[in-house]
C-alpha positions as CSV (number, residue, x, y, z in Angstrom):
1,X,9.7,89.3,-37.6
2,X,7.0,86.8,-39.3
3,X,10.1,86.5,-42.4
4,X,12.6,85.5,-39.6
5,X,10.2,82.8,-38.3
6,X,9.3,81.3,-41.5
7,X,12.5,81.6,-43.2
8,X,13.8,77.9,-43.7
9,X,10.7,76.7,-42.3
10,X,10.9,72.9,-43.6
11,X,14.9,72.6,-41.8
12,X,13.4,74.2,-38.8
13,X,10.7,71.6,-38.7
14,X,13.9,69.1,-39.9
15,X,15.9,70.4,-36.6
16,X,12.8,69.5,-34.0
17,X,12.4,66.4,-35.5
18,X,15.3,65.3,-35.3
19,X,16.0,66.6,-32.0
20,X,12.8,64.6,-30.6
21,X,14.1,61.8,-32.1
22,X,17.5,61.9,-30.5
23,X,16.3,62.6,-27.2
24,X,13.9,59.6,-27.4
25,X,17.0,57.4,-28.0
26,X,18.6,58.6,-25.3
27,X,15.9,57.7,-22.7
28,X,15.6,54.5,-24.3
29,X,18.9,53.9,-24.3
30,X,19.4,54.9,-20.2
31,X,16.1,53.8,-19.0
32,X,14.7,51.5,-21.4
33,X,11.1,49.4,-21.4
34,X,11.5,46.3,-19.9
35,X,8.8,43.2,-18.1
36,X,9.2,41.0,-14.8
37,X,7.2,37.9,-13.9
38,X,6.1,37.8,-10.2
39,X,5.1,34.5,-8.7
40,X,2.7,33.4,-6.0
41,X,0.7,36.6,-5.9
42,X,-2.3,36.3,-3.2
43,X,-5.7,36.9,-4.4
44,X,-7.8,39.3,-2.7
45,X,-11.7,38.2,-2.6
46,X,-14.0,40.8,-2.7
47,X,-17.7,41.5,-1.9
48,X,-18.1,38.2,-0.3
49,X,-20.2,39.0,2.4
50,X,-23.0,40.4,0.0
51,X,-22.6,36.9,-2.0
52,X,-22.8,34.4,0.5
53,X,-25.8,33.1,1.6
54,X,-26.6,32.6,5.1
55,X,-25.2,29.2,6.5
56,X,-23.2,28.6,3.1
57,X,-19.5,29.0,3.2
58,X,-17.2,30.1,0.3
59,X,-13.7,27.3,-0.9
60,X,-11.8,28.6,-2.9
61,X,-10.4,25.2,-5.0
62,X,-8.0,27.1,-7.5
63,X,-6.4,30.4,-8.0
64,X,-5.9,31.5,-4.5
65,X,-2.1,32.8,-5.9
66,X,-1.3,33.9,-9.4
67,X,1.4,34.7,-11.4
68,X,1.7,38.4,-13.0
69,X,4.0,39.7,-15.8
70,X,4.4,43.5,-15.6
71,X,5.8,46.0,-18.1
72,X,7.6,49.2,-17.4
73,X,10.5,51.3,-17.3
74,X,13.5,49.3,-15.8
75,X,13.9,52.1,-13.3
76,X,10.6,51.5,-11.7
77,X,10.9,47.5,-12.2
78,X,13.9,47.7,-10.5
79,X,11.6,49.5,-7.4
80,X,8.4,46.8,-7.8
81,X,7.9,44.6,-4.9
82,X,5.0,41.6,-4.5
83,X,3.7,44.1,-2.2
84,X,2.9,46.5,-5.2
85,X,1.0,44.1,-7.2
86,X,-2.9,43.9,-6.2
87,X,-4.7,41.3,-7.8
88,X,-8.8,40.6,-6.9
89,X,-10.9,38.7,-7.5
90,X,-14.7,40.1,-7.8
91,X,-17.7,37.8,-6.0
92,X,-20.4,39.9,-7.9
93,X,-18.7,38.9,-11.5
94,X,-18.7,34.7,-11.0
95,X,-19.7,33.1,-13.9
96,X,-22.3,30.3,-14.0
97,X,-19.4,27.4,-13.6
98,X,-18.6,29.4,-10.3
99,X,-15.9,31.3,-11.4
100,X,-14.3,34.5,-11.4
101,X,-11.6,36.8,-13.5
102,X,-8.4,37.6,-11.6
103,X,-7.3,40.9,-12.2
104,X,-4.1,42.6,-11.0
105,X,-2.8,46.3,-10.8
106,X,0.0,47.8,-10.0
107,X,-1.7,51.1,-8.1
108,X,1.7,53.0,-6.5
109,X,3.3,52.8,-10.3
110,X,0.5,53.8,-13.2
111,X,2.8,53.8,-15.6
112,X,3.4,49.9,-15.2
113,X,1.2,47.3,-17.3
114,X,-0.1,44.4,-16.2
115,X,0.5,42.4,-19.3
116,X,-1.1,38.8,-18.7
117,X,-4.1,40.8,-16.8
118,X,-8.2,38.5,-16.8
119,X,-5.6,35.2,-18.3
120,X,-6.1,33.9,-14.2
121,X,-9.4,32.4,-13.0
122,X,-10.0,31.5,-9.5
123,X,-12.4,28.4,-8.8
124,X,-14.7,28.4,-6.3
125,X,-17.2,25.6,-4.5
126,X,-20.3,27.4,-2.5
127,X,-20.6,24.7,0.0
128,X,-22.4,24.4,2.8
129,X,-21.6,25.2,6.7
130,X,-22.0,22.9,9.1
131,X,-20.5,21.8,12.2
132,X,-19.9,17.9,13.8
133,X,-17.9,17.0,16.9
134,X,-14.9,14.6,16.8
135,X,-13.2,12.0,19.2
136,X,-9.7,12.5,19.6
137,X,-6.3,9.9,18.5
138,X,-3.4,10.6,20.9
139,X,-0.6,9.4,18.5
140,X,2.5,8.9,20.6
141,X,6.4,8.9,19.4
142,X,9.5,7.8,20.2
143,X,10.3,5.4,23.2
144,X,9.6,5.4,27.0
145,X,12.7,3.9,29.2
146,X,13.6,0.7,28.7
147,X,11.4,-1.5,30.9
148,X,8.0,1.1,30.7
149,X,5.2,1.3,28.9
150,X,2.8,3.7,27.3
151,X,-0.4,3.8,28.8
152,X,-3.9,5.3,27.7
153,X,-3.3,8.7,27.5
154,X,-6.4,10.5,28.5
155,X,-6.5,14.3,26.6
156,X,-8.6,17.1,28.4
157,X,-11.7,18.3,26.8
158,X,-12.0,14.7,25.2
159,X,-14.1,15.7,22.1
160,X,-13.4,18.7,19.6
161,X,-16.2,20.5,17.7
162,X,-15.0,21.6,14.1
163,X,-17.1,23.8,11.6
164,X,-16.4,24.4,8.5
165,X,-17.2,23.1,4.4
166,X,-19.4,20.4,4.3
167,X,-17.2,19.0,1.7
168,X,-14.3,19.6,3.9
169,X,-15.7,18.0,6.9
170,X,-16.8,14.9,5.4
171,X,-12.9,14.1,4.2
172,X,-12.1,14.4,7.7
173,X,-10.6,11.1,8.7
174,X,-9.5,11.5,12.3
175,X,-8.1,14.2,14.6
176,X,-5.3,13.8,16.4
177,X,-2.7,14.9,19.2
178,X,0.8,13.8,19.0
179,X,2.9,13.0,22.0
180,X,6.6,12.8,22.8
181,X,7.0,10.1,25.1
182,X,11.0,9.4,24.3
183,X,13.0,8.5,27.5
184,X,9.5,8.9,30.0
185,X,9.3,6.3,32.5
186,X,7.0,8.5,34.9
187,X,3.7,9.9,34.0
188,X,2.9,13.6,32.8
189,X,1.1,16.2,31.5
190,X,1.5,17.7,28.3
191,X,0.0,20.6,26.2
192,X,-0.6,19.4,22.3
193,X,-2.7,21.4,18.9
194,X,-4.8,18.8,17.3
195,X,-4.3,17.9,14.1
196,X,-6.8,17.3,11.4
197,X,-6.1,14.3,8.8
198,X,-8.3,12.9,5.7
199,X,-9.4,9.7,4.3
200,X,-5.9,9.5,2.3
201,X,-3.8,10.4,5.6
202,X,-3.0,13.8,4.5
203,X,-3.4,17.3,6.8
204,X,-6.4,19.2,6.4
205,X,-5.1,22.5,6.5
206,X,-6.6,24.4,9.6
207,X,-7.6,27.5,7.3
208,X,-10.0,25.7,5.5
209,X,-11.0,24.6,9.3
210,X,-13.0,25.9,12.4
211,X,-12.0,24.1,15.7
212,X,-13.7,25.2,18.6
213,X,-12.0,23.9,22.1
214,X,-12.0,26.2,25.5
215,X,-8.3,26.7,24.3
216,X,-5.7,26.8,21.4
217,X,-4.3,23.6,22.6
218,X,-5.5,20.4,24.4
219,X,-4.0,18.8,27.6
220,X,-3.4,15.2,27.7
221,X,-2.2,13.2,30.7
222,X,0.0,10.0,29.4
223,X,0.4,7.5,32.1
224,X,4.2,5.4,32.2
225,X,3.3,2.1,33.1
226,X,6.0,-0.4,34.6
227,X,6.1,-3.8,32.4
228,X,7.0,-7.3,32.8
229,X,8.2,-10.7,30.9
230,X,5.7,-13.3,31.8
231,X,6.1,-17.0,30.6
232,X,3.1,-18.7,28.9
233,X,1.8,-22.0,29.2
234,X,-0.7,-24.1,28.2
235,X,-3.5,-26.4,30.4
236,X,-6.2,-28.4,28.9
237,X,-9.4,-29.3,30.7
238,X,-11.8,-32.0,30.0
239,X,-11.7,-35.4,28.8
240,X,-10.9,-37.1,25.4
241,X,-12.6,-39.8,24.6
242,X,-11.6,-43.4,25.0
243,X,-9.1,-44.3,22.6
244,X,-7.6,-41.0,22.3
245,X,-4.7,-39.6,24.6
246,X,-3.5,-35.7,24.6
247,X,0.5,-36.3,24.7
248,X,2.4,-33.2,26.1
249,X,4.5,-33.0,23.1
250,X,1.3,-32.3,21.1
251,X,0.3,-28.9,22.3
252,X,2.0,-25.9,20.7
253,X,1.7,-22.3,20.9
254,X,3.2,-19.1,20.4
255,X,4.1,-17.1,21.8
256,X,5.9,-18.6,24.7
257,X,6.9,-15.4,26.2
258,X,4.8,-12.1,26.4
259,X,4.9,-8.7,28.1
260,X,2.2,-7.2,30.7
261,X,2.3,-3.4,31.4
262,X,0.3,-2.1,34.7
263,X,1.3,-0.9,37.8
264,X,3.9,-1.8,40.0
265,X,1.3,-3.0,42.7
266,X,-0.9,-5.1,40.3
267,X,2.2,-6.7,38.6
268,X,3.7,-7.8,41.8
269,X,0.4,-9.5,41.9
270,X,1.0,-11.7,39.3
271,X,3.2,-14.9,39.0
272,X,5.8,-16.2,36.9
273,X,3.2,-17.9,34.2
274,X,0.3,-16.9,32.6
275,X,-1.7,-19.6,31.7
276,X,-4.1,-20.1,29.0
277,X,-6.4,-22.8,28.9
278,X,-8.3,-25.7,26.2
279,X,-11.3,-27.2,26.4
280,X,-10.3,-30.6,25.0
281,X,-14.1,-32.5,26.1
282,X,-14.7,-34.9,23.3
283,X,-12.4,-33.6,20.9
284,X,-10.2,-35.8,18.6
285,X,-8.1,-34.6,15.9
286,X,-6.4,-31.4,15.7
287,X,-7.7,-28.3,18.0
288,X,-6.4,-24.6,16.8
289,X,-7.3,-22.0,18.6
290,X,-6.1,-18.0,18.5
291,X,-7.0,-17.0,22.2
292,X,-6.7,-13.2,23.4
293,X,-4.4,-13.1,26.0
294,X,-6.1,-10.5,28.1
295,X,-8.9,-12.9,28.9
296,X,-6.3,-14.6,30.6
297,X,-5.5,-11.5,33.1
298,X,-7.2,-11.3,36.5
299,X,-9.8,-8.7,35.9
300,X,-9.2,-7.6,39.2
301,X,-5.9,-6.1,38.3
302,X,-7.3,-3.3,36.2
303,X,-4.2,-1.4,35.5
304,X,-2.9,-4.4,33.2
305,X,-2.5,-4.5,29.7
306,X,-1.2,-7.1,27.4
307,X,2.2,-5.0,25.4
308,X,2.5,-5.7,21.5
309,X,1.4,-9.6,20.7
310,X,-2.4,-9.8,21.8
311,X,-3.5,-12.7,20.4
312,X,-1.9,-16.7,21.2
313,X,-2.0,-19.7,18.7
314,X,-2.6,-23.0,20.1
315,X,-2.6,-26.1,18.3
316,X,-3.7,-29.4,20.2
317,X,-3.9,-32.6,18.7
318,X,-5.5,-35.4,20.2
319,X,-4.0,-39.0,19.0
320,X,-5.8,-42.1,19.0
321,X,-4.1,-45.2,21.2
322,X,-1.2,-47.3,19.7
323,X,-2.1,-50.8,18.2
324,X,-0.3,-53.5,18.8
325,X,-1.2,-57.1,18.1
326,X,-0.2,-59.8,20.8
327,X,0.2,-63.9,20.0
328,X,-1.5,-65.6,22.6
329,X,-0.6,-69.6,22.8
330,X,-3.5,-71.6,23.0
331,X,-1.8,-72.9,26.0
332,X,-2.0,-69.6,27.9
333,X,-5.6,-70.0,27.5
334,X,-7.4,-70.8,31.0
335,X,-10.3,-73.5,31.4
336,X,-13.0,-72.0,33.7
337,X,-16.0,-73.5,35.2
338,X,-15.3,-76.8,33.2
339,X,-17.7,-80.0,34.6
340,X,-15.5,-82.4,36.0
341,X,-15.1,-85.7,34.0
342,X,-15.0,-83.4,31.1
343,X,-12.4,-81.9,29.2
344,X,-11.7,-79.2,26.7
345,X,-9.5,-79.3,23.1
346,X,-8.7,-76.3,21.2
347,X,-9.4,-76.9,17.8
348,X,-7.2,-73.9,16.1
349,X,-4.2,-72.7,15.7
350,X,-0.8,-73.0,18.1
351,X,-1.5,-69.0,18.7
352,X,-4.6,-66.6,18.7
353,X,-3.4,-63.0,17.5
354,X,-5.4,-60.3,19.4
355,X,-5.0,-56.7,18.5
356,X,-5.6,-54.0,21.3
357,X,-5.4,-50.2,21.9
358,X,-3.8,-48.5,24.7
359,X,-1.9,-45.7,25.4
360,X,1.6,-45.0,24.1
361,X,3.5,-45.0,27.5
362,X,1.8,-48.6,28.2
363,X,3.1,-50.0,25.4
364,X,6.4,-51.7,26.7
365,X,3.9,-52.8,29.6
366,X,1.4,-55.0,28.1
367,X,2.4,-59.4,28.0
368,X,0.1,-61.6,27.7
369,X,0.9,-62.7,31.5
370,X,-1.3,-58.9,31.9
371,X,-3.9,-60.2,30.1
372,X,-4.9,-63.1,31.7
373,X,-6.7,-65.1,29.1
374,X,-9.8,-67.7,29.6
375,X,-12.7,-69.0,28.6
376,X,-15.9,-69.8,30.7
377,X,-17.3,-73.3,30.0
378,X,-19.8,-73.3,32.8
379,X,-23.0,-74.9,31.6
380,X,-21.3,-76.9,28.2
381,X,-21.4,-80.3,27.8
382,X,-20.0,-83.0,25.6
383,X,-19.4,-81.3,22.5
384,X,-18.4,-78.8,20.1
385,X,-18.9,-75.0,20.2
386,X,-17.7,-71.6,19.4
387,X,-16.9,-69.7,23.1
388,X,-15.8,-66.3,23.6
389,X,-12.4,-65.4,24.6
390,X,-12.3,-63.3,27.4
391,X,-9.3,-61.1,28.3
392,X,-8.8,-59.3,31.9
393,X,-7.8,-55.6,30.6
394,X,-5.8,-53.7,32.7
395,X,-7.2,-50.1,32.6
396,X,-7.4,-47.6,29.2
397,X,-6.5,-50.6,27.4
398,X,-9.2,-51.1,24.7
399,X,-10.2,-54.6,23.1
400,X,-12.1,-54.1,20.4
401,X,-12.8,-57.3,18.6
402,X,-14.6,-60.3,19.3
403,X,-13.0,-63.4,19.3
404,X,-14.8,-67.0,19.2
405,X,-12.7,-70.2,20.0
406,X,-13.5,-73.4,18.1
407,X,-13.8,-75.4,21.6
408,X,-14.1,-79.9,21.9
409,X,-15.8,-81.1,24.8
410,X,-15.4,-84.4,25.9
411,X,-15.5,-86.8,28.3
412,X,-12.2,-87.1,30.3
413,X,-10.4,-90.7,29.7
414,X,-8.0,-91.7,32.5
């Protein structure tokens, strides 16, 4: 029996080999070794809660997915799901630089390798946990009827307390509830989930995020306000000072038409004008002025509210009066008060030119009839002397010069 089994030992040996070989080929050849890359794989933190410190929270900055190449037979490839792959990530084994290995197994299939496994690291901030309350924004969209306005929507618990990362909290910009209003013209109520934005406008995702309100969502009451075109126009009060006229055509302003939202009963209140008024006292020149057009409003009428342009321009300009010079013949020139046996010579000129000031509608309106010109000779004598001509001015015409006649005196010859 030992002959038989040793007899041709070295073929026998041949045979098995060859026969190991062959069936080896065919398994590799029906169900051959193979890899898959999986994407986006969550990482699983664990042991955090014997990490963390009291008051300190755990962000997790990088590495919160990963991606995994896995080797295998293509039979059990062809079975792996996302939900196979485990990968962790191990609080008790961060590094100094606060961070962590990622590692993945696939525990349902043993036979599979994780090929890429401890390549991941996950990147993590120990930050601090505090809490801060916020104001809310109501934000609203789209468009009320036409002819209505949105009011100031009033939201219902007014203030929002958020914990979270200190880092986290201080990016918070604003928090805010958005509102439909398209196509409203009556008020409502409306149920809205606030919504956290930073410094850059972005979302703050509400994972990283703790907000703490006595329900999911927040109510907010929007009032629809009625609206109205009003006309604006501008008054000045005051007095410029002599020599300077306000002419209509040199007050601007825009805009000349606004809109005020309220309610029906307050706006019925109103007129057709709202008027906006400059102090002109003692002003020459040019007067610009940017006035807020809800100082203008009646703050009786509490429900009104300027819509879109808040803010007028006014420019007023205050001109000085027109010149115009008058000839006035020597023989329009009245004698007053002369002695009698005397009389008076003019020793100038045919004409004496007088310039004077007045406002620019008098201007066709002044003669020198209007003016009445004379000089006063009461008390003079035989001889020559420089008198003062004296003009009647009719009222806001201004004279300002001084002019002195070269006047003869003599005794009257018959």
């Amino acid at each position: 029996m030992k002959k038989k089994l040793t007899h041709n030992l070295w073929l026998k040996l041949l045979s098995l080999g060859i026969a190991i070989v062959f069936w080896f080929v065919i398994i590799n050849s029906e169900d051959p070794i193979g890899s898959r890359e999986f994407k986006n794989i969550p990482v699983k933190v664990l042991n955090k809660d014997q990490v963390l410190e009291r008051e300190k929270v755990l962000e997790i900055l990088d590495g919160d997915t990963v991606d995994v190449v896995v080797e295998g037979r293509r039979s059990q490839l062809d079975l792996l799901t996302e939900s196979d792959i485990e990968a962790t990530a191990d609080l008790l084994e961060v590094s100094f630089m606060d961070t962590v290995l990622v590692k993945a197994t696939v525990p349902n299939y043993p036979d599979i390798t994780v090929m890429n496994n401890g390549e991941n690291v996950m990147k993590l901030l120990f930050d601090d946990y505090v809490t801060e309350r916020f104001s809310f924004r109501v934000d609203t969209t789209g468009e009320p009827m036409a002819g209505y306005y949105v009011g100031d929507a009033l939201p219902s618990p007014n203030i929002i307390q958020i914990s979270g990362a200190k880092t986290v909290l201080d990016k918070i910009k604003e928090v805010v509830l958005e509102v439909d209003v398209s196509g409203r013209s009556i008020d409502f109520t409306t149920i809205t989930i606030p919504v956290v934005y930073d410094m850059n406008g972005d979302k703050i995702s509400s994972s990283k995020l703790n907000l703490q309100v006595d329900s999911d969502a927040v109510t907010v009451n929007v009032p629809i306000l009625a609206s109205k075109e009003m006309k604006v126009r501008v008054t000045t009060t005051g007095e410029v000072p002599d020599g300077y006229e306000l002419l209509p055509e040199n007050i601007a302003f825009q805009p000349e038409t606004i809109r005020v939202a309220g309610s029906k009963e307050d706006l019925e209140k109103l007129g057709y004008y709202l008027t906006l008024e400059v102090d002109v006292t003692g002003q020459t020149g040019t007067i610009e002025k940017n006035i807020p057009i809800s100082t203008m409003l009646d703050d009786a009428l509490t429900s009104l509210r300027v819509v879109d342009t808040q803010i007028a321009a006014v420019k007023v300009t205050v001109t000085p009066y027109e010149e115009q010079t008058l000839d006035i013949p020597v023989g329009k020139i009245e004698v007053q008060n002369l002695e009698n046996g005397l009389k008076a010579d003019f020793g100038q000129d045919v004409t004496i030119p007088v310039t004077l000031r007045y406002k620019k509608a008098r201007a066709p309106l002044i003669t020198v009839e209007h003016l009445n010109p004379y000089v006063d000779l009461d008390g003079y004598t035989e001889g020559t002397y420089k008198i003062p001509l004296r003009l009647e001015l009719p009222s806001k015409v201004l004279w300002d010069e001084e002019k002195e006649l070269d006047v003869v005196i003599s005794g009257d010859v018959q």
